[in-house]
C-alpha positions as CSV (number, residue, x, y, z in Angstrom):
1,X,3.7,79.4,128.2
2,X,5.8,81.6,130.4
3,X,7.4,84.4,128.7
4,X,10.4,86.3,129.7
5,X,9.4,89.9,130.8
6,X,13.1,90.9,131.9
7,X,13.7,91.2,128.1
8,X,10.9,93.3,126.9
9,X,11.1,95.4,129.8
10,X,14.2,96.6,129.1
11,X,14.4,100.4,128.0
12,X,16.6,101.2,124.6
13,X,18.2,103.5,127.0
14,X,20.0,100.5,128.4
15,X,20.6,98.9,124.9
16,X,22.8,101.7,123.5
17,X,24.9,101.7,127.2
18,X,25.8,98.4,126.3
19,X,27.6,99.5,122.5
20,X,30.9,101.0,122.9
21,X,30.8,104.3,122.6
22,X,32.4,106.5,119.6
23,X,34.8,108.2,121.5
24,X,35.8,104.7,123.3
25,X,36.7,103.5,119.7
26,X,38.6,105.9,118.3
27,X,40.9,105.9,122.0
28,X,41.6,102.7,120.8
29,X,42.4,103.0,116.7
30,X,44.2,106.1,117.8
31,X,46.4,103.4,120.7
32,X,46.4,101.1,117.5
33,X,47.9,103.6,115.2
34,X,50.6,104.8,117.6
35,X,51.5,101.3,118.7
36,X,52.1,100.8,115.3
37,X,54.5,103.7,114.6
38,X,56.2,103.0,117.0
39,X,57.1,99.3,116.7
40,X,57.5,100.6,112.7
41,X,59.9,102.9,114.4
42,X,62.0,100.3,116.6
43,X,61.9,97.3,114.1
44,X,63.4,100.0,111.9
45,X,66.0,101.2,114.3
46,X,67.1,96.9,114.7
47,X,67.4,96.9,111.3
48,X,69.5,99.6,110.2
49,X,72.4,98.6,113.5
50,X,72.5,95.0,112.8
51,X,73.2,96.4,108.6
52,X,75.9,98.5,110.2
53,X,77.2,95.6,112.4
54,X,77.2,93.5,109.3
55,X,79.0,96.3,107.3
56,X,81.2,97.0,110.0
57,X,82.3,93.6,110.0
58,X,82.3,92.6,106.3
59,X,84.9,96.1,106.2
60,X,87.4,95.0,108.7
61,X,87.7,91.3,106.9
62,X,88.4,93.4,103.7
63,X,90.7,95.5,105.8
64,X,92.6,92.7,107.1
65,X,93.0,91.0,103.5
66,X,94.3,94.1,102.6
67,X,96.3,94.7,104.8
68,X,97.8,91.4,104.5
69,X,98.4,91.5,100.7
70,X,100.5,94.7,101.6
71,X,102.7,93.2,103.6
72,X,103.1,90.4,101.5
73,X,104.4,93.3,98.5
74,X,106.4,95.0,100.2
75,X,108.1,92.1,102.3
76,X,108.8,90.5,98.5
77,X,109.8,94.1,97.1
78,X,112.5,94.4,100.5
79,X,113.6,90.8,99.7
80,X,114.4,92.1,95.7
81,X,116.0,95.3,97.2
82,X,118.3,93.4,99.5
83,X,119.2,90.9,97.0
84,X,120.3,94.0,94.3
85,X,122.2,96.1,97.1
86,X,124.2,92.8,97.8
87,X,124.7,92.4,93.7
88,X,126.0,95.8,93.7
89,X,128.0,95.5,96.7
90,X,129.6,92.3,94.8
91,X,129.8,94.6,91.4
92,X,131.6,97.6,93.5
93,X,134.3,95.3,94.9
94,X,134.9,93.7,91.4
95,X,134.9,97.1,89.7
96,X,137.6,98.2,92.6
97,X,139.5,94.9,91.9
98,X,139.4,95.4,88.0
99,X,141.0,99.0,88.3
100,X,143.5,97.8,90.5
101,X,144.6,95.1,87.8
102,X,144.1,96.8,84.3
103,X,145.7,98.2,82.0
104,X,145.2,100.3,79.7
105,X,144.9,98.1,77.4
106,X,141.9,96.8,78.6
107,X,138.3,97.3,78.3
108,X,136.6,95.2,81.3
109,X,136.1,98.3,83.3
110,X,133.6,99.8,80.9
111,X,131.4,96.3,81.1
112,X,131.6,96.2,84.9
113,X,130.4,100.2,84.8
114,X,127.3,99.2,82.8
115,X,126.5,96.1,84.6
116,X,126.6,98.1,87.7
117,X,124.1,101.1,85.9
118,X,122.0,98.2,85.2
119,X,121.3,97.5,88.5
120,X,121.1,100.4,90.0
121,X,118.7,101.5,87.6
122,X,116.8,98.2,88.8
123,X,117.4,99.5,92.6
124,X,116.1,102.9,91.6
125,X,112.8,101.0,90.0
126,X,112.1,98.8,93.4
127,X,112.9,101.7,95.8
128,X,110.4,103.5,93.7
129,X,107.5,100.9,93.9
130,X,108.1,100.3,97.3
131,X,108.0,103.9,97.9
132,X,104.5,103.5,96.5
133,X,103.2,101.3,98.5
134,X,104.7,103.0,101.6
């Protein structure tokens, strides 16, 4: 039987050289450890643009609506006002025609001055809400 002396020769010496040393191993928890942070640090950095991105985006679609819806109002609310100014454009010529024609007998003057406070009353209420919205 032939035994190996290579093995038993060797000195413990040369054992322990062969281990990595402590200072070797905490080099690389300490690489670990910082590798970590810092990819903790980037991922982190990815995630808080693409929120802002998405909130950025999910804003301006709420804008636009918005904006939208306002000019839907106020187009509507121009249409009423137009529609009044012409009533009371058609209520001041018939006033102008009913004084022209009356007498004194007559009372459809005082019915064509309280239509016409009517709707300027109502012209008052639009311009105000459109105002608003302005």
């Amino acid at each position: 039987m032939s035994y190996n002396t290579e093995l038993a020769s060797e000195s413990p010496r040369s054992r322990k050289t062969r281990r990595p040393s402590a200072k070797l191993v905490v080099f690389v928890w300490i690489l670990l450890i910082g590798a970590g942070g810092v990819s903790a640090y980037l991922y982190s950095n990815h995630l808080k643009e693409s929120m802002m991105q998405q909130l950025n985006a999910n804003w301006q679609i709420k804008a636009d609506e918005l904006k939208a819806d306002y000019t839907a109002q106020l187009s509507a609310l121009n249409s009423e006002v137009s529609n009044l100014q012409n009533k009371v454009e058609t209520f001041n010529e018939l006033l102008e025609f009913t004084k022209d024609n009356t007498t004194n007998k007559s009372d459809n003057s005082n019915k064509l001055y309280t239509q016409l406070n009517e709707v300027k009353k109502q012209l008052a209420e639009l311009q105000k809400k459109m105002d608003l919205l302005k």
